[in-house]
C-alpha positions in Angstrom: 36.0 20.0 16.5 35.3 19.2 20.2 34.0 15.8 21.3 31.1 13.7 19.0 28.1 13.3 20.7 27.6 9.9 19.2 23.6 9.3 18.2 22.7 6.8 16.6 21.8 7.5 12.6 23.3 10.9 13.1 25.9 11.9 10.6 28.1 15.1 10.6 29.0 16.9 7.3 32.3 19.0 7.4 32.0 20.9 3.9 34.4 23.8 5.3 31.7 26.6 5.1 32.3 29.1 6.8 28.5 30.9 7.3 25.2 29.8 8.2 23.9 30.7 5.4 25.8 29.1 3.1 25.5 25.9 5.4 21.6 26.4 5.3 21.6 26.0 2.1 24.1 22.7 2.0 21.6 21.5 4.1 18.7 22.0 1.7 20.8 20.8 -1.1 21.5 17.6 0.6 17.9 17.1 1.5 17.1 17.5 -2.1 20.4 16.0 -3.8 19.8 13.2 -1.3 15.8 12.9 -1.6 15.9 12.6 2.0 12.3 12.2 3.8 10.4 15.0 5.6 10.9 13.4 8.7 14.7 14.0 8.5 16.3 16.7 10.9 19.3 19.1 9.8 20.9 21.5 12.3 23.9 23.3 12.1 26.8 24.0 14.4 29.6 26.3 15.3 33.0 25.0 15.3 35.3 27.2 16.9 39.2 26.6 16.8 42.1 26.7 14.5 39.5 26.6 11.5 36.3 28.3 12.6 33.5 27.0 10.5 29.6 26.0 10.6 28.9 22.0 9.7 25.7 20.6 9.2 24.1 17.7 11.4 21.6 15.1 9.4 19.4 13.3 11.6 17.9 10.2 9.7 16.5 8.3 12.2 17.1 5.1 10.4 20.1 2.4 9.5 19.6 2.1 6.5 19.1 5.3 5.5 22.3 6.4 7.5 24.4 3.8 5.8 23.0 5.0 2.1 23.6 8.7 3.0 26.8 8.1 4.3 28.2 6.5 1.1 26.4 8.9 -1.0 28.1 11.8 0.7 31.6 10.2 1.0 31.2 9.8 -3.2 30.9 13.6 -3.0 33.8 14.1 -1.3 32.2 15.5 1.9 34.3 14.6 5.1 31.7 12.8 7.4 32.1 11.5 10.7 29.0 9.7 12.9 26.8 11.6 16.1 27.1 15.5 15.8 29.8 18.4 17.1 27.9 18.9 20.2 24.3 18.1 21.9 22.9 21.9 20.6 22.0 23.0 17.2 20.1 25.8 15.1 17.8 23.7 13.4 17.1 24.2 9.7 15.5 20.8 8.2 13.2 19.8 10.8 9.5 18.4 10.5 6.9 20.7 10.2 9.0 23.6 8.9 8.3 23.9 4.9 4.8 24.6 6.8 5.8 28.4 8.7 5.3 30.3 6.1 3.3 33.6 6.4 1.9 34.9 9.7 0.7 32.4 11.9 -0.4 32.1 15.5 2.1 30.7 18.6 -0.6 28.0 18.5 -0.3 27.2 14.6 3.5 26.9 14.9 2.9 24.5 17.7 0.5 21.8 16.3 2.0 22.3 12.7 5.8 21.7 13.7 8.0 19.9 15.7 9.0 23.1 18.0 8.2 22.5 21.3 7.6 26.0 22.4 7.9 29.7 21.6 10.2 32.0 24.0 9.9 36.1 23.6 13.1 37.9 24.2 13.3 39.7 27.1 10.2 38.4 28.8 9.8 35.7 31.6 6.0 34.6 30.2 5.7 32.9 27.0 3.4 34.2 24.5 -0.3 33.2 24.1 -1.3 31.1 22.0 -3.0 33.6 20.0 0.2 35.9 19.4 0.9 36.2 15.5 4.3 35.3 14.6 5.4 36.8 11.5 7.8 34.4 10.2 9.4 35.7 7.3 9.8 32.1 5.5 12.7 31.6 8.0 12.8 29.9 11.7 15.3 28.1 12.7 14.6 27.1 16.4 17.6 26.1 18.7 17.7 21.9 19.6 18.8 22.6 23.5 21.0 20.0 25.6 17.4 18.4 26.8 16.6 17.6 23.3 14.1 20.1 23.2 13.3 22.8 20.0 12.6 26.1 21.3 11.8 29.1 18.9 13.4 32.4 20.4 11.3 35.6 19.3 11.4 39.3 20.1 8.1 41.8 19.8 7.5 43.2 16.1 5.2 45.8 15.2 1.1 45.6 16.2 1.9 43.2 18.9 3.1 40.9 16.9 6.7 38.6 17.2 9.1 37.7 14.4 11.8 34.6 14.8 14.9 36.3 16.7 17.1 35.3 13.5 16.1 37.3 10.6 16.0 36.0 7.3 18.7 38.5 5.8 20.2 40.2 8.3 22.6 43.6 8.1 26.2 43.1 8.6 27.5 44.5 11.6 28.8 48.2 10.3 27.7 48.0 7.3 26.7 51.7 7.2 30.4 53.0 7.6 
């Protein structure tokens, strides 16, 4: 792992997956296992290296909810180290998101969320705030170096957009 960006009641969780999908549902597992609050944030990150793998980020924005996570995750074996991999994440746990479900508006994802704003790929204008955004049950928005979430999109059918990362998406050649 590079350098810890050390934040306070931040925790890192090094369970050795090696996917994101795998480490989005560690996250939810924790969040459940854990009864962690709404409020708490989960991101994942890229760890490139000898041992490339993906480990999970749990914001708790408390002491002593950091200190009682902590210990309950070390009793599970989990290898955890304070402040996260690196300033950026794909953020899975975050509040606001059990609510995108269905098709909702750029506006609706807004209010009802803690994303900041909607990007469309390949286009210099954001969206209005009346775009539909098809979400699929599944949008994870990027945490950039600012601190800001940003949702990336691309166009979909009828004008509307879907999340740029797709739910279940094909592997690379896996038609030949």
């Amino acid at each position: 792992m590079g350098a810890a960006v050390v934040t306070p009641y931040v925790l890192t969780v090094d369970a050795g997956v090696r996917d994101l999908r795998a480490a989005d549902h560690l996250l939810h597992a924790l969040a459940a296992e854990l009864g962690l609050p709404k409020h708490v944030w989960g991101c994942t990150h890229l760890v490139r290296g000898e041992r490339p793998r993906v480990v999970v980020s749990l914001d708790l924005a408390s002491a002593p909810l950091l200190s009682t996570v902590e210990e309950r995750l070390a009793a599970r074996g989990h290898q955890v180290t304070p402040g996260t991999p690196d300033a950026v994440g794909r953020a899975v746990l975050y509040p606001g998101a059990a609510a995108l479900t269905g098709t909702l508006t750029v506006t609706d994802v807004l209010s009802r969320s803690a994303i900041d704003r909607v990007t469309v790929l390949g286009s210099p204008d954001p969206p209005a705030p009346d775009t539909r955004l098809v979400t699929n049950g599944h949008v994870r928005p990027q945490l950039t170096v600012e601190g800001e979430l940003v949702l990336a999109a691309m166009p979909a059918a009828g004008g509307a957009l879907v999340p740029f990362e797709m739910p279940d998406p094909t592997p690379c050649c896996a038609d030949h």
